[in-house]
HTML snippet that shows the backbone in 3Dmol.js (N, CA, C, O; Angstrom):
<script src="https://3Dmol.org/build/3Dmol-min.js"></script>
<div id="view" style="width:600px;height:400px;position:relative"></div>
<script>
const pdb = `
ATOM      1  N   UNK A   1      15.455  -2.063  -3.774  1.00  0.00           N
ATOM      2  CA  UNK A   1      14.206  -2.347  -4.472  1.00  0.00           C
ATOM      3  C   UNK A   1      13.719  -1.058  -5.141  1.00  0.00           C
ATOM      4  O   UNK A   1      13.888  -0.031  -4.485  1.00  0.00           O
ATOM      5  N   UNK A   2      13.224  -0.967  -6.174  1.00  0.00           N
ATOM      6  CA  UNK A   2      12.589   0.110  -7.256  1.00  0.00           C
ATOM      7  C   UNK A   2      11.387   0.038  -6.805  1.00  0.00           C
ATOM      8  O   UNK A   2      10.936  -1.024  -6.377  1.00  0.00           O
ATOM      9  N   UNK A   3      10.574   1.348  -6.839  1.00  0.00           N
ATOM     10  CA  UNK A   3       9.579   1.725  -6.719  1.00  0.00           C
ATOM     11  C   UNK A   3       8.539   0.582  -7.004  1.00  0.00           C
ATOM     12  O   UNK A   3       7.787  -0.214  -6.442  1.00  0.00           O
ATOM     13  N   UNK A   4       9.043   1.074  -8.427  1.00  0.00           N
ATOM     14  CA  UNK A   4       7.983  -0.103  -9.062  1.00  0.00           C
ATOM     15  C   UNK A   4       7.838  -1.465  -8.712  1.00  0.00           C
ATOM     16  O   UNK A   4       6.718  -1.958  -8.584  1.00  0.00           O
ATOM     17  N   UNK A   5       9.063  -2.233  -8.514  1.00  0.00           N
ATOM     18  CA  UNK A   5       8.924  -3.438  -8.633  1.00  0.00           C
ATOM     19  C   UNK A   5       8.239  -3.345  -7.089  1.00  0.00           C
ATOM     20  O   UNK A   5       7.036  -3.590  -7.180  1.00  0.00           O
ATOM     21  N   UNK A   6       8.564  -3.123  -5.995  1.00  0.00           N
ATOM     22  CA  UNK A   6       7.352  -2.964  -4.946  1.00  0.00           C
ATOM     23  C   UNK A   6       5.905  -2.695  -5.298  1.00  0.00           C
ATOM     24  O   UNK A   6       4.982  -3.199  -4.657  1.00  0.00           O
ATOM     25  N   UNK A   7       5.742  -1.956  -6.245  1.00  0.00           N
ATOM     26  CA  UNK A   7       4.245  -1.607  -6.852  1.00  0.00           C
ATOM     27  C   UNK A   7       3.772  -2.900  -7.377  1.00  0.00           C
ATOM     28  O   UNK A   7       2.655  -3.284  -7.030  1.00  0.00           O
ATOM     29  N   UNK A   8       4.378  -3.507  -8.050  1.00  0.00           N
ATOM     30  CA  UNK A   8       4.515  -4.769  -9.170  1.00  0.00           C
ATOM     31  C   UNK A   8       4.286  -5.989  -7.838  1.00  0.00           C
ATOM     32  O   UNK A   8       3.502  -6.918  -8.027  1.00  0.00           O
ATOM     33  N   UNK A   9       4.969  -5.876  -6.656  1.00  0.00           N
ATOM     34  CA  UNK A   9       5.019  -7.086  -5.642  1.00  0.00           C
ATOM     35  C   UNK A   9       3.306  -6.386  -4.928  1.00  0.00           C
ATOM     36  O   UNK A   9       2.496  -7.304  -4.800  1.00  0.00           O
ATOM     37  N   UNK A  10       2.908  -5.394  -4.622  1.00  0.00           N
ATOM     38  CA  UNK A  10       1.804  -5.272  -3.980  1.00  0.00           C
ATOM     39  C   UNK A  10       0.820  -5.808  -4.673  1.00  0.00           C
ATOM     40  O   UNK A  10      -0.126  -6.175  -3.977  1.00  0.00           O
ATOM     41  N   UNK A  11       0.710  -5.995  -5.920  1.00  0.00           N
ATOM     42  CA  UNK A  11      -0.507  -6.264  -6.866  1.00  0.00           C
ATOM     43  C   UNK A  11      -0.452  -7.729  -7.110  1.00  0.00           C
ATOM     44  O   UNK A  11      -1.501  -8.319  -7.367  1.00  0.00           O
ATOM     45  N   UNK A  12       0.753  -8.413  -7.050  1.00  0.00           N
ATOM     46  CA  UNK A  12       0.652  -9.744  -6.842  1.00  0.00           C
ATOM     47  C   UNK A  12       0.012 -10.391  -5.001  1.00  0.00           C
ATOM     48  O   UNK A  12      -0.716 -11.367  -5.177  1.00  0.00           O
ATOM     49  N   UNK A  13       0.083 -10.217  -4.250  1.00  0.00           N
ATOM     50  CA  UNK A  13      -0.016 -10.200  -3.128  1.00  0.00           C
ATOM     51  C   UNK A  13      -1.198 -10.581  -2.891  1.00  0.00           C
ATOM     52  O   UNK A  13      -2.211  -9.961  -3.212  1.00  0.00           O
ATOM     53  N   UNK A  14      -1.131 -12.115  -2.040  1.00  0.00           N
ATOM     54  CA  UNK A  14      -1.550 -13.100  -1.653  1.00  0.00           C
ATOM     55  C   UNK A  14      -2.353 -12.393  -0.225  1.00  0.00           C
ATOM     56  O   UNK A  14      -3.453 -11.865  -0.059  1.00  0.00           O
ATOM     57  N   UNK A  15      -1.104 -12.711   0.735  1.00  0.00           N
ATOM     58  CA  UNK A  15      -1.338 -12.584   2.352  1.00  0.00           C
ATOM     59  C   UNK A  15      -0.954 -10.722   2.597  1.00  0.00           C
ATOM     60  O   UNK A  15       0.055 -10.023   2.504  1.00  0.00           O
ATOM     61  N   UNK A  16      -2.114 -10.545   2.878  1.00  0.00           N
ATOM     62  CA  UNK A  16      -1.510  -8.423   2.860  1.00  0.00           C
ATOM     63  C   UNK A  16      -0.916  -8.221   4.348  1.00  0.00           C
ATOM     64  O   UNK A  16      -1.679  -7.777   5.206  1.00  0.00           O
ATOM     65  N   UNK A  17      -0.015  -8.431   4.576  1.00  0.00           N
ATOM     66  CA  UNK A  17       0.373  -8.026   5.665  1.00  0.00           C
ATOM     67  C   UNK A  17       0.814  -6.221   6.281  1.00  0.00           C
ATOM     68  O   UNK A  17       1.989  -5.918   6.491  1.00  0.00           O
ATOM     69  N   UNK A  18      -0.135  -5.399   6.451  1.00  0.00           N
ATOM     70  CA  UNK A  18       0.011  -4.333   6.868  1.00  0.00           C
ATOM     71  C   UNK A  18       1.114  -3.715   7.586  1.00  0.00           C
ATOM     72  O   UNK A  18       1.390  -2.529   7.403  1.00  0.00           O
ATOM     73  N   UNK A  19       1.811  -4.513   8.458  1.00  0.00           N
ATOM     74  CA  UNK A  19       3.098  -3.765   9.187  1.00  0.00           C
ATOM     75  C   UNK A  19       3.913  -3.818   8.437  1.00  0.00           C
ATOM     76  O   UNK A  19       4.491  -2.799   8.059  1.00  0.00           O
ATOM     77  N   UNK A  20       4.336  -5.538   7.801  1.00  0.00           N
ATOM     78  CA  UNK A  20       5.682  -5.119   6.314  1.00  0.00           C
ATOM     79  C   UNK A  20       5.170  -4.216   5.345  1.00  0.00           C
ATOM     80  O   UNK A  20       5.658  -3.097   5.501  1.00  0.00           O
ATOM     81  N   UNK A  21       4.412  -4.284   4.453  1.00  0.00           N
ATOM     82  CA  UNK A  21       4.079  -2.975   3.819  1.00  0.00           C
ATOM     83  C   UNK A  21       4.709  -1.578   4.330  1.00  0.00           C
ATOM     84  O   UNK A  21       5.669  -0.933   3.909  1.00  0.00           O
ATOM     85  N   UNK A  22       3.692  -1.321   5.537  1.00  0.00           N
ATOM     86  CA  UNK A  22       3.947   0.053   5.919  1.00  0.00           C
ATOM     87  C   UNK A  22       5.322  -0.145   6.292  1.00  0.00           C
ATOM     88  O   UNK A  22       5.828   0.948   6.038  1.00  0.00           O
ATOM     89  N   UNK A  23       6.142  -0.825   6.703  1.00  0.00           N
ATOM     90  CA  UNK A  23       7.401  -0.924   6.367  1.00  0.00           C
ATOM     91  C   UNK A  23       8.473  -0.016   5.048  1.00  0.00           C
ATOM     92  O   UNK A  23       9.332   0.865   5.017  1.00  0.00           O
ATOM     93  N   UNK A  24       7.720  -0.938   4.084  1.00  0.00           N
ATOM     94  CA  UNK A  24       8.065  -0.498   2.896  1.00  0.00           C
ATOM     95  C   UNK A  24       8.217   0.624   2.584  1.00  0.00           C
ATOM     96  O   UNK A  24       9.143   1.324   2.174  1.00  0.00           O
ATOM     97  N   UNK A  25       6.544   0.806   2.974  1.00  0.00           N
ATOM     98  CA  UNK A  25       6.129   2.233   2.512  1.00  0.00           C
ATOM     99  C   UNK A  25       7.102   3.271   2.844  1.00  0.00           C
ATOM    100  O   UNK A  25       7.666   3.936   1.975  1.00  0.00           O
ATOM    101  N   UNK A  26       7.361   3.456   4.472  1.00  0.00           N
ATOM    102  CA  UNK A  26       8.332   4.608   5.509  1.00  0.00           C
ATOM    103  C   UNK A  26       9.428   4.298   4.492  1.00  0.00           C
ATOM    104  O   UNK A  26       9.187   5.141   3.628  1.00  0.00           O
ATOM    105  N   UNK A  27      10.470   3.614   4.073  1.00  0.00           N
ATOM    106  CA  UNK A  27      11.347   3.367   3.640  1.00  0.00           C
ATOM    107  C   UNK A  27      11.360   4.492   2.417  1.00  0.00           C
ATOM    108  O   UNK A  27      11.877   5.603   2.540  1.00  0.00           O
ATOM    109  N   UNK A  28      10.756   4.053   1.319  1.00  0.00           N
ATOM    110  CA  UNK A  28      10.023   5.298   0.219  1.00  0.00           C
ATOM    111  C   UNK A  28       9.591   6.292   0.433  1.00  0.00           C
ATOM    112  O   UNK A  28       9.386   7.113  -0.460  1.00  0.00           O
ATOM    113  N   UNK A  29       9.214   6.597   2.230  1.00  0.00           N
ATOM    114  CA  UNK A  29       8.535   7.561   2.001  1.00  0.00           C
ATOM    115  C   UNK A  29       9.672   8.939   2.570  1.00  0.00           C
ATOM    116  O   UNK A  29       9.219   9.986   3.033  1.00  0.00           O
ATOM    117  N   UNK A  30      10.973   8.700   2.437  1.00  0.00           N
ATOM    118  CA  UNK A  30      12.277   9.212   3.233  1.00  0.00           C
ATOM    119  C   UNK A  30      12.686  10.066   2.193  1.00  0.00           C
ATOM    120  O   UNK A  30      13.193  11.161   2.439  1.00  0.00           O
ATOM    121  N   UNK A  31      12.412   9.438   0.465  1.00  0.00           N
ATOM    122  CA  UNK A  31      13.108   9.766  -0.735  1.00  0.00           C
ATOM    123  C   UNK A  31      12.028  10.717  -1.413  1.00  0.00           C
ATOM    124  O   UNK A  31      12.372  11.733  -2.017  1.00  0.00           O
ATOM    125  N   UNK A  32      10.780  10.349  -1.284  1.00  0.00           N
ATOM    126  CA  UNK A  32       9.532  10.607  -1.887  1.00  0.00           C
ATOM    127  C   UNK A  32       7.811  10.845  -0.989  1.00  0.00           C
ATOM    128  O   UNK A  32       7.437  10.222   0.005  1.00  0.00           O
ATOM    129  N   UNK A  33       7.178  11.735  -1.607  1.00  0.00           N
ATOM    130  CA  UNK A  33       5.713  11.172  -0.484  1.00  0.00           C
ATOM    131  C   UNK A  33       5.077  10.137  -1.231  1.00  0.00           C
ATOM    132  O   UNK A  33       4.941   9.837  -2.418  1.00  0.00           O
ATOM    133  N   UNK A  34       4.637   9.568   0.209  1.00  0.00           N
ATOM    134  CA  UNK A  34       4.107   7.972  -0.531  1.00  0.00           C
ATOM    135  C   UNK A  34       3.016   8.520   0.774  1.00  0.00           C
ATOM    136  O   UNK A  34       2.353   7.500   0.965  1.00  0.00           O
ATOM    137  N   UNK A  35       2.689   9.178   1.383  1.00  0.00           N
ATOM    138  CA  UNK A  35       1.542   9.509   2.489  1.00  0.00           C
ATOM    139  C   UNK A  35       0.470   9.220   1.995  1.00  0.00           C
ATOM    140  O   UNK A  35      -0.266   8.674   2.818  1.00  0.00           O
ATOM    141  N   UNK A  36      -0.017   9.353   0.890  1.00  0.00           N
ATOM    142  CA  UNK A  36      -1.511   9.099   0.380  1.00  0.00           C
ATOM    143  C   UNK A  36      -1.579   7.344   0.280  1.00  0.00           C
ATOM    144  O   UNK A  36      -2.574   6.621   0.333  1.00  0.00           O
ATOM    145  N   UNK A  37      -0.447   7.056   0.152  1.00  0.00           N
ATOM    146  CA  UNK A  37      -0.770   5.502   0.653  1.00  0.00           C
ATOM    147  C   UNK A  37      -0.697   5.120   1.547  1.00  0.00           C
ATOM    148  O   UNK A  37      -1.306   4.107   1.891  1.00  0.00           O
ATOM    149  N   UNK A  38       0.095   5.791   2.300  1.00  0.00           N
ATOM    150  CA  UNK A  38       0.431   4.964   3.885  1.00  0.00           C
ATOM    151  C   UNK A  38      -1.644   5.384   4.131  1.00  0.00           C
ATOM    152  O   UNK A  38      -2.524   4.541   4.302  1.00  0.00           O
ATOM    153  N   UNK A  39      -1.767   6.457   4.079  1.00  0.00           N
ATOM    154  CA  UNK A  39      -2.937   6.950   4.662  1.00  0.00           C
ATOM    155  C   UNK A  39      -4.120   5.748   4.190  1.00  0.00           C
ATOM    156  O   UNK A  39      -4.999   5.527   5.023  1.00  0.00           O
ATOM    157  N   UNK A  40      -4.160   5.068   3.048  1.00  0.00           N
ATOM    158  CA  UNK A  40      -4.928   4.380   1.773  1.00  0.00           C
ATOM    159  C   UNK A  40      -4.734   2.828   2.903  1.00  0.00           C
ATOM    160  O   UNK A  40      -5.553   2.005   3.311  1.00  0.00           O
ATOM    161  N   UNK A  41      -3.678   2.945   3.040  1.00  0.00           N
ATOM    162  CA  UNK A  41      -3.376   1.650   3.514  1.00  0.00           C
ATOM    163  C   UNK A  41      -3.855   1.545   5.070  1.00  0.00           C
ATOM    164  O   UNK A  41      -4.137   0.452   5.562  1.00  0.00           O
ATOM    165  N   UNK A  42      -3.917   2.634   5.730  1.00  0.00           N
ATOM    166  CA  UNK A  42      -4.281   2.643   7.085  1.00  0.00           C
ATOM    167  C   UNK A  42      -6.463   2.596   7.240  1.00  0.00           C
ATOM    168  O   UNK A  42      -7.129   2.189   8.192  1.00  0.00           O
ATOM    169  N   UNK A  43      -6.888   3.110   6.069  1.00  0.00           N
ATOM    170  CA  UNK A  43      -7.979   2.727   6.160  1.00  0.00           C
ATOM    171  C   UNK A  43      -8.192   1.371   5.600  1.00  0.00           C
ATOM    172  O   UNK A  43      -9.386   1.186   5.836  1.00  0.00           O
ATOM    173  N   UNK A  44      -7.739   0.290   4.986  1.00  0.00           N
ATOM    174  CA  UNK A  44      -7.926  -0.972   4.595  1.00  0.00           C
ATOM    175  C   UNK A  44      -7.095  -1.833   5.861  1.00  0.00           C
ATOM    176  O   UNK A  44      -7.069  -3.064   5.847  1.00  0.00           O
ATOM    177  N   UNK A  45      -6.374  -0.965   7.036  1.00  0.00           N
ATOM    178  CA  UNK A  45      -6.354  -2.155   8.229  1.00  0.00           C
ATOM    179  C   UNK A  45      -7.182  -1.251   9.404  1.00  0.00           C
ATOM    180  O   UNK A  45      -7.039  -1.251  10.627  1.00  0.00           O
ATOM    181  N   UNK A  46      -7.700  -0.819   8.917  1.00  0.00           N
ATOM    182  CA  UNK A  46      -9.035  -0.499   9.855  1.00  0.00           C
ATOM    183  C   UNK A  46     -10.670  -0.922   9.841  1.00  0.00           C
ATOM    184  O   UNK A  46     -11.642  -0.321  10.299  1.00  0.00           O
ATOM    185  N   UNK A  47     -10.591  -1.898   9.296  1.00  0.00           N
ATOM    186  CA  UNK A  47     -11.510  -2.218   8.669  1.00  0.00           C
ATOM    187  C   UNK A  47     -11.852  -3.583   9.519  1.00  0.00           C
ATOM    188  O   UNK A  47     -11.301  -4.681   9.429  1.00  0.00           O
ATOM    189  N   UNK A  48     -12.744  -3.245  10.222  1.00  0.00           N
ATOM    190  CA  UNK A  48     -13.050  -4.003  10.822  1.00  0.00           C
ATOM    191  C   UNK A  48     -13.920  -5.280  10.907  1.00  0.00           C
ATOM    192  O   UNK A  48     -15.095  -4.940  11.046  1.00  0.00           O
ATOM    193  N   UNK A  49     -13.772  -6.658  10.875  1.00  0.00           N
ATOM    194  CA  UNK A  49     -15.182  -7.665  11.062  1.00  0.00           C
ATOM    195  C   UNK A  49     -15.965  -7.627  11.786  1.00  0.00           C
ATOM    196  O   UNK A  49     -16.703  -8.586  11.561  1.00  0.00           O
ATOM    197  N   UNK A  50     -16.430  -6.882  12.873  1.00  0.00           N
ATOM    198  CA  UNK A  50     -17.400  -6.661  14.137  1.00  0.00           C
ATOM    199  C   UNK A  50     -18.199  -5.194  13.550  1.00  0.00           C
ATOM    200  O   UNK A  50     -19.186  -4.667  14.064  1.00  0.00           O
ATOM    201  N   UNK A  51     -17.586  -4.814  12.551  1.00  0.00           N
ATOM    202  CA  UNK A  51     -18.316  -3.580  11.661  1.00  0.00           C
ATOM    203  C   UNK A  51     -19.602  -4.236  10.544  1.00  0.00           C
ATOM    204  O   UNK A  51     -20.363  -3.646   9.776  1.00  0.00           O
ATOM    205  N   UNK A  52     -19.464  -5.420  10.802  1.00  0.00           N
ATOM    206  CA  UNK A  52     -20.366  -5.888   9.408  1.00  0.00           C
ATOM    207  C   UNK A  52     -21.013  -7.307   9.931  1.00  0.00           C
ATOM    208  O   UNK A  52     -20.657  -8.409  10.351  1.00  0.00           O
ATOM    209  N   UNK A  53     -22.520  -6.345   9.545  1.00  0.00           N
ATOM    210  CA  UNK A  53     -23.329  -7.959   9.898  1.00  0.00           C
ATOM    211  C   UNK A  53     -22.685  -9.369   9.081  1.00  0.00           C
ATOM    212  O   UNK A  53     -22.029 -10.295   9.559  1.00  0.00           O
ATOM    213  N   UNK A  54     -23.083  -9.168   7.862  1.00  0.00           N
ATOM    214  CA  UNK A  54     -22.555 -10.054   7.108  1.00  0.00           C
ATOM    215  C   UNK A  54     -20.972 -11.069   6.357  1.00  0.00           C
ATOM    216  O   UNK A  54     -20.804 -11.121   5.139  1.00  0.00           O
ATOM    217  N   UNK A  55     -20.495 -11.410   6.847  1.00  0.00           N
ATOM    218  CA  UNK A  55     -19.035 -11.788   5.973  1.00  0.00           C
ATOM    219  C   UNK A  55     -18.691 -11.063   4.740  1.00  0.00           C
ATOM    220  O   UNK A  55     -17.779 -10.260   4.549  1.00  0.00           O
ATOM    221  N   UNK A  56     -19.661 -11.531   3.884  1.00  0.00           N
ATOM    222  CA  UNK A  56     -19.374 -10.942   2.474  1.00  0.00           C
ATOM    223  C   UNK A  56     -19.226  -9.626   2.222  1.00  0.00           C
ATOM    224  O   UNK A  56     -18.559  -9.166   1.295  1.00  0.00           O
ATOM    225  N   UNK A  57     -20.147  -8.689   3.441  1.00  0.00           N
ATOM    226  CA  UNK A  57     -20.036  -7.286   3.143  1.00  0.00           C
ATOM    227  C   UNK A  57     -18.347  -6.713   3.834  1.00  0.00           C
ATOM    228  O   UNK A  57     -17.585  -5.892   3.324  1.00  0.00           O
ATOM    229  N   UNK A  58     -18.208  -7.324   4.852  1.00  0.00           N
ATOM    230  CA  UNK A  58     -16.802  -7.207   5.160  1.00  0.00           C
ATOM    231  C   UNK A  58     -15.941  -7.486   4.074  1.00  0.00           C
ATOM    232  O   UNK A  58     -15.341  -6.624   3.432  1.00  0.00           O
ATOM    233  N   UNK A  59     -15.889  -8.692   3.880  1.00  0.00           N
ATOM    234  CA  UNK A  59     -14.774  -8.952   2.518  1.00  0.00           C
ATOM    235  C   UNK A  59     -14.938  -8.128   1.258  1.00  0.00           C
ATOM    236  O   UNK A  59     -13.900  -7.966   0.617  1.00  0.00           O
ATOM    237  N   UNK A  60     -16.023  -7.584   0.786  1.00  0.00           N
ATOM    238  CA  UNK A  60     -16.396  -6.567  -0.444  1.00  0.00           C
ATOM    239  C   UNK A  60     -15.684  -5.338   0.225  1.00  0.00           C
ATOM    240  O   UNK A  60     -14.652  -4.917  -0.298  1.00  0.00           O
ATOM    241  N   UNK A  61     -16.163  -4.765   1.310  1.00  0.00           N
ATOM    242  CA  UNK A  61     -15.209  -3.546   1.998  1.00  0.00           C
ATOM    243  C   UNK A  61     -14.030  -3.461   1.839  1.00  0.00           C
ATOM    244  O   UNK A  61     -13.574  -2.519   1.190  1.00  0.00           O
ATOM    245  N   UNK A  62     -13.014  -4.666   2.526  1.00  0.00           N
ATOM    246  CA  UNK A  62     -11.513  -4.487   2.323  1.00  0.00           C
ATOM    247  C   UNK A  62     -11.125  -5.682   0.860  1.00  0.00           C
ATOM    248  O   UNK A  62     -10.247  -6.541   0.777  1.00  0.00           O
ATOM    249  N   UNK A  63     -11.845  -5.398   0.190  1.00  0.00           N
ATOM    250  CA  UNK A  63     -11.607  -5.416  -1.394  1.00  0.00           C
ATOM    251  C   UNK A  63     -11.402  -4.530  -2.028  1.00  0.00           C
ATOM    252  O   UNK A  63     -10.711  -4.538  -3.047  1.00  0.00           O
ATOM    253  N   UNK A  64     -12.166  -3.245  -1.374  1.00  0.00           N
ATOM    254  CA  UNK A  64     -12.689  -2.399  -2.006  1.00  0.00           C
ATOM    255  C   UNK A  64     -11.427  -1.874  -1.764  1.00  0.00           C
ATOM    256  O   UNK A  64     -10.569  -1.811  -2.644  1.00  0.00           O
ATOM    257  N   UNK A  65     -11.206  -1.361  -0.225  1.00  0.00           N
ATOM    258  CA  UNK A  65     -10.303  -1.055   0.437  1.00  0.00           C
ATOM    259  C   UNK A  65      -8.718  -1.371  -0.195  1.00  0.00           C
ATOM    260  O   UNK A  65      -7.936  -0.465   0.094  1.00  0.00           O
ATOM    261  N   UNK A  66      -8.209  -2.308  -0.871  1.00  0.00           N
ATOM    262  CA  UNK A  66      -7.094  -2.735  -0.739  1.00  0.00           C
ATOM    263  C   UNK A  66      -6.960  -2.306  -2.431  1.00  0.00           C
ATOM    264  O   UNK A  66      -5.842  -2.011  -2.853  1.00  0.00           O
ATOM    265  N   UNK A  67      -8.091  -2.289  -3.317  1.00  0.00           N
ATOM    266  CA  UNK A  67      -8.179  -1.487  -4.732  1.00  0.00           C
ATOM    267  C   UNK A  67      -7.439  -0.139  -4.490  1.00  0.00           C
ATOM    268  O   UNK A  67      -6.325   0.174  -4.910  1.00  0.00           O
ATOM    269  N   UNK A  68      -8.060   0.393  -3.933  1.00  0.00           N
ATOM    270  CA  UNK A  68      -7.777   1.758  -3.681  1.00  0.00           C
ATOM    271  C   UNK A  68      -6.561   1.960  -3.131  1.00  0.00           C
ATOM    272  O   UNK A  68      -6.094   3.097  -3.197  1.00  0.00           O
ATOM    273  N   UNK A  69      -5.902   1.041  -2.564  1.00  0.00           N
ATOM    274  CA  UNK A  69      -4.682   1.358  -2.012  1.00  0.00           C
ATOM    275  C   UNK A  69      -3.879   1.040  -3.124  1.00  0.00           C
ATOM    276  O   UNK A  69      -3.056   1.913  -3.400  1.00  0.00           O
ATOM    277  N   UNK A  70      -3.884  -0.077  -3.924  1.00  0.00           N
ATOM    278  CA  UNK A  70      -3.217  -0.055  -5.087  1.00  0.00           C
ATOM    279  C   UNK A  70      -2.982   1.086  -5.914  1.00  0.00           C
ATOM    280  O   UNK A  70      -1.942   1.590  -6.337  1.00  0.00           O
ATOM    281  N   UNK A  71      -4.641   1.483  -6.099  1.00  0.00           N
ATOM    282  CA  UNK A  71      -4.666   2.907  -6.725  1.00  0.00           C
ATOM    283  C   UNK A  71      -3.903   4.200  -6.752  1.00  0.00           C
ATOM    284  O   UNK A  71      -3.482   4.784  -7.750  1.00  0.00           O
ATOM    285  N   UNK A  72      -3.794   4.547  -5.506  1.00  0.00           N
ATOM    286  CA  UNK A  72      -2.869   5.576  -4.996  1.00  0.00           C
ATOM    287  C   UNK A  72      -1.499   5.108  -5.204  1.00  0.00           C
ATOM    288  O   UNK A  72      -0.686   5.766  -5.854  1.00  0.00           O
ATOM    289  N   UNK A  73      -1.153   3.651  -4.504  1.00  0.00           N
ATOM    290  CA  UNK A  73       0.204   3.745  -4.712  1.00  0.00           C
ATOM    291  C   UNK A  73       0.800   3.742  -6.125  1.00  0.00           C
ATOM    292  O   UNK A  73       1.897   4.286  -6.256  1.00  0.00           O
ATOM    293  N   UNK A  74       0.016   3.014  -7.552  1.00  0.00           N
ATOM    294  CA  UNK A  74      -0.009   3.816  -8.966  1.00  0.00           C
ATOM    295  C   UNK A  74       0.310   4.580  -9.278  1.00  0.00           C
ATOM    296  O   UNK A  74       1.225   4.694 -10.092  1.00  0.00           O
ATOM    297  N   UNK A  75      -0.457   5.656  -8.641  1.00  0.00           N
ATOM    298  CA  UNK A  75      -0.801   7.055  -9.277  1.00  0.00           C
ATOM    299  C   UNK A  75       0.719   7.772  -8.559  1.00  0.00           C
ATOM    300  O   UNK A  75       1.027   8.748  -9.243  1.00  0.00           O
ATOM    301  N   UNK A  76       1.627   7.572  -7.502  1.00  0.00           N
ATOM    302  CA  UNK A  76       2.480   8.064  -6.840  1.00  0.00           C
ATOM    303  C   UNK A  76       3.526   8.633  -8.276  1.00  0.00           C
ATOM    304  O   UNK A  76       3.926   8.114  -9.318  1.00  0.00           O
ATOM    305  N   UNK A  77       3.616   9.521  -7.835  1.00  0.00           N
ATOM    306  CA  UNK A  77       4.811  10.561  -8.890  1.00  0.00           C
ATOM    307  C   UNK A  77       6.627  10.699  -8.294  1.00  0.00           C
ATOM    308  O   UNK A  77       7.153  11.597  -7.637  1.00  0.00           O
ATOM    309  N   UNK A  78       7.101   9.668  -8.741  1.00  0.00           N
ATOM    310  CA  UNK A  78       8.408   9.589  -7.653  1.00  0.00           C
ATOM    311  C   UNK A  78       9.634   9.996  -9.450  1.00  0.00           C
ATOM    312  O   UNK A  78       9.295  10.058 -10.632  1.00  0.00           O
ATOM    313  N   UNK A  79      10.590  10.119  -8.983  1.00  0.00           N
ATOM    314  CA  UNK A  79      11.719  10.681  -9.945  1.00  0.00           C
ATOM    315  C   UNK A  79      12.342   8.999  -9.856  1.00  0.00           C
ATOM    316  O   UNK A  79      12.407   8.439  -8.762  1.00  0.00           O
ATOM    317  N   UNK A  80      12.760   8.329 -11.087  1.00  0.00           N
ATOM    318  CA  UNK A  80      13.760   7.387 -10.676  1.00  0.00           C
ATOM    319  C   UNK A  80      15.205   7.468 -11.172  1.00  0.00           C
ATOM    320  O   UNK A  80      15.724   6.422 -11.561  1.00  0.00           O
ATOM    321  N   UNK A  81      15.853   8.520 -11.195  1.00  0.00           N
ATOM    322  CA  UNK A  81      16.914   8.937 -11.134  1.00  0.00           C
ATOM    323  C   UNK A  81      17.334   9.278  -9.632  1.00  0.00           C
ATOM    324  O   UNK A  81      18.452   8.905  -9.278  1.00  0.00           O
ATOM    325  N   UNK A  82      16.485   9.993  -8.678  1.00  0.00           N
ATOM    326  CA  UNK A  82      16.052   9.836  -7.921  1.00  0.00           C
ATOM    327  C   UNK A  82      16.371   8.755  -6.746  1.00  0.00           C
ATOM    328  O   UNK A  82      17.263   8.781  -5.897  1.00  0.00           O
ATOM    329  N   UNK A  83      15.588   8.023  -6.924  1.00  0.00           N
ATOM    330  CA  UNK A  83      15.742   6.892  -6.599  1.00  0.00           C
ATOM    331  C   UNK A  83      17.078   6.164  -6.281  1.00  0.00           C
ATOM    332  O   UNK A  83      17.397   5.684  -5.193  1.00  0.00           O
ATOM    333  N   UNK A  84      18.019   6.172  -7.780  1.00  0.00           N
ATOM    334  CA  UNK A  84      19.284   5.307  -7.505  1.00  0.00           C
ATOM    335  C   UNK A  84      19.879   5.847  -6.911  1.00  0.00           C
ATOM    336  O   UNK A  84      20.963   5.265  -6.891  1.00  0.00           O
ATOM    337  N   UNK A  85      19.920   6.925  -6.164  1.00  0.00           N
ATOM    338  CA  UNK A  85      21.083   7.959  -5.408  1.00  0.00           C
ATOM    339  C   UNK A  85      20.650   6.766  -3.454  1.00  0.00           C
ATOM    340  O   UNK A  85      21.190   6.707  -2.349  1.00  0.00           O
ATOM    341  N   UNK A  86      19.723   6.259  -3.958  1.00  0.00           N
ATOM    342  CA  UNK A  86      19.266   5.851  -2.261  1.00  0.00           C
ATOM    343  C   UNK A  86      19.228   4.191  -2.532  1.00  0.00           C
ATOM    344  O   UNK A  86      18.904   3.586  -3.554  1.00  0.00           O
ATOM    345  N   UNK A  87      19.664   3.703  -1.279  1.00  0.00           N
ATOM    346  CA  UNK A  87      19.546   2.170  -0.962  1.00  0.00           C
ATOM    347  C   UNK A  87      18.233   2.037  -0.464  1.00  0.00           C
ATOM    348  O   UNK A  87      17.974   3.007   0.248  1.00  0.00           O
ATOM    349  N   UNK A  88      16.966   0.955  -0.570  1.00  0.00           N
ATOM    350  CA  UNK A  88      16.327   0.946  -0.530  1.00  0.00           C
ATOM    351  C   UNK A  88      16.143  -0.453   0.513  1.00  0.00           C
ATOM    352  O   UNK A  88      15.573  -0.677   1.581  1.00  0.00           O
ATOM    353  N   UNK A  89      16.889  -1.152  -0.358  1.00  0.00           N
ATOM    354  CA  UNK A  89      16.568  -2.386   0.520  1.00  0.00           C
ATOM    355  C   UNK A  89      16.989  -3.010   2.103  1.00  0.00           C
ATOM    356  O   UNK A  89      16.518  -4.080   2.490  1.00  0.00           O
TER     357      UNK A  89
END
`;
const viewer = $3Dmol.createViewer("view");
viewer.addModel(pdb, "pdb");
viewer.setStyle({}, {cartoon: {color: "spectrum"}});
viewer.zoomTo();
viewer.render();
</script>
């Protein structure tokens, strides 16, 4: 799998499942640092419902939360020449 197209599968993403991700992530993160996401991603499953009176303010939080993880993983600076030297999947 290419960087990207993992970047491309996170932004479609329905059900966020945090352990496959961070899965992912360790995988990428062998070739490249991807730490500012694993880190991005560890505050959007910390996020707790017993933290918030309200529902909605919870769900606005890890909205907010899961933006930002997109964000970083974006902004990641990886070589993809790079890349094809390693099996990914």
């Amino acid at each position: 799998m290419q960087f990207s197209d993992f970047v491309t599968k996170m932004q479609s993403l329905r059900r966020r499942s945090v352990p496959a991700i961070r899965r992912e992530l360790e995988k990428f993160n062998k070739i490249f640092d991807v730490s500012d996401a694993i880190d991005t991603l560890d505050q959007f499953e910390y996020i707790e419902r017993s933290d918030y009176e309200e529902y909605e303010e919870y769900r606005e939080e890890k909205e907010y939360a899961w933006q930002e993880f997109l964000i970083v993983l974006d902004e990641i600076q990886y070589d993809q020449e790079q890349l094809k030297l390693y099996s990914i999947d």
